[in-house]
C-alpha positions as CSV (number, residue, x, y, z in Angstrom):
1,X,11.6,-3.2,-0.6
2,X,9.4,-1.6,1.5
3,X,10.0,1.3,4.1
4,X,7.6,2.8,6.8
5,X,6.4,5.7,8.8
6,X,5.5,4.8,12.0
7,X,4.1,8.6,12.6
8,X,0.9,7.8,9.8
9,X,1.3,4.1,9.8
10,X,2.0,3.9,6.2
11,X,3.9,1.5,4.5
12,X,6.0,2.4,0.7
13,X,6.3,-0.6,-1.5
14,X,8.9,-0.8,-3.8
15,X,9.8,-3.3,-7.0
16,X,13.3,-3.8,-7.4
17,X,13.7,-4.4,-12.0
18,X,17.0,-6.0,-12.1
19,X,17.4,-5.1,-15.8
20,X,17.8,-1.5,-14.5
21,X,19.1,-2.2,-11.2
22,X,16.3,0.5,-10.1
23,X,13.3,0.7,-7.7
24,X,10.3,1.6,-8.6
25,X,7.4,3.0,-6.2
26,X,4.4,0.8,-6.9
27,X,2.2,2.7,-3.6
28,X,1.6,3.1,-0.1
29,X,-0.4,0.5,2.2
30,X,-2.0,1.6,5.6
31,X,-1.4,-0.9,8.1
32,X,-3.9,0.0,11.1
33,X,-1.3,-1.0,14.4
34,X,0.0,0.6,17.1
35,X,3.6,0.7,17.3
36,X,5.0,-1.0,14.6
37,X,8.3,-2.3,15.5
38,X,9.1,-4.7,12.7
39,X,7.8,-5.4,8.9
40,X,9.1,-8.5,7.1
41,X,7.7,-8.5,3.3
42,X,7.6,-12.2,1.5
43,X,5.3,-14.4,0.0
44,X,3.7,-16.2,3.2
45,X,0.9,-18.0,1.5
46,X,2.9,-18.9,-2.1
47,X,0.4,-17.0,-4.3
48,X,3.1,-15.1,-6.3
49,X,2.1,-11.9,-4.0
50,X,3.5,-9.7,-2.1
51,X,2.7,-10.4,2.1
52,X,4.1,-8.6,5.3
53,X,4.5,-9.7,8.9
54,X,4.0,-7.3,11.2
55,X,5.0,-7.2,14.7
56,X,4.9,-4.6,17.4
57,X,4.1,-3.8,20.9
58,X,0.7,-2.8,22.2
59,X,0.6,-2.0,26.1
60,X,3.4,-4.2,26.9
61,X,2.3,-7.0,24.9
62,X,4.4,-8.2,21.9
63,X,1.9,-8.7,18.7
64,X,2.6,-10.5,15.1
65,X,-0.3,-10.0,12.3
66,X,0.4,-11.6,9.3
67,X,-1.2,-9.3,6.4
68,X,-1.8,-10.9,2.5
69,X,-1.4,-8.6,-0.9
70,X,-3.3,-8.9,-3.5
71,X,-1.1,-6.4,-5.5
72,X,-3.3,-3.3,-4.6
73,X,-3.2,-3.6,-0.7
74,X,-2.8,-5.8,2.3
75,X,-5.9,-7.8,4.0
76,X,-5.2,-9.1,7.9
77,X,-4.7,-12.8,7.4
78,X,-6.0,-15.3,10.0
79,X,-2.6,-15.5,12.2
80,X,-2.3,-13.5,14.7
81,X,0.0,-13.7,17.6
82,X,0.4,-11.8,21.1
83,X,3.0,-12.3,23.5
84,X,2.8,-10.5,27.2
85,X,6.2,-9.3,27.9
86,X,7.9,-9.1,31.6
């Protein structure tokens, strides 16, 4: 699971241990964009490791950034997506 705070940009990674049926906090990850409106977590590349897709709006134009884990933070990944809105 992860949850946000769009005031510092930070995002809260959670593990979810089913033999528990508990979450537990495994850290924060800065992600450096402007009004983050969205966050979907998954494994976008198939390495077994946490990713999140990130979209949100700068100056009127929609944005997706697809960011990779490496189980200690997120790097930007090479797709990146902007979208002028009307």
């Amino acid at each position: 699971m992860i949850s946000g705070d769009p005031s510092t940009q930070k995002l809260a990674v959670y593990t979810f241990y089913s033999s528990d049926f508990t979450y537990k906090f495994e850290g924060d990850a800065v992600i450096n964009e402007p009004n983050i409106l969205n966050v979907a977590p998954g494994d976008f590349n198939y390495d077994g490791r946490l990713d999140v897709l990130v979209t949100g709006d700068r100056n009127g134009q929609l944005y997706m950034h697809l960011y990779y884990g490496d189980l200690k933070s997120f790097r930007f990944g090479y797709i990146a997506l902007t979208i002028l809105l009307s």
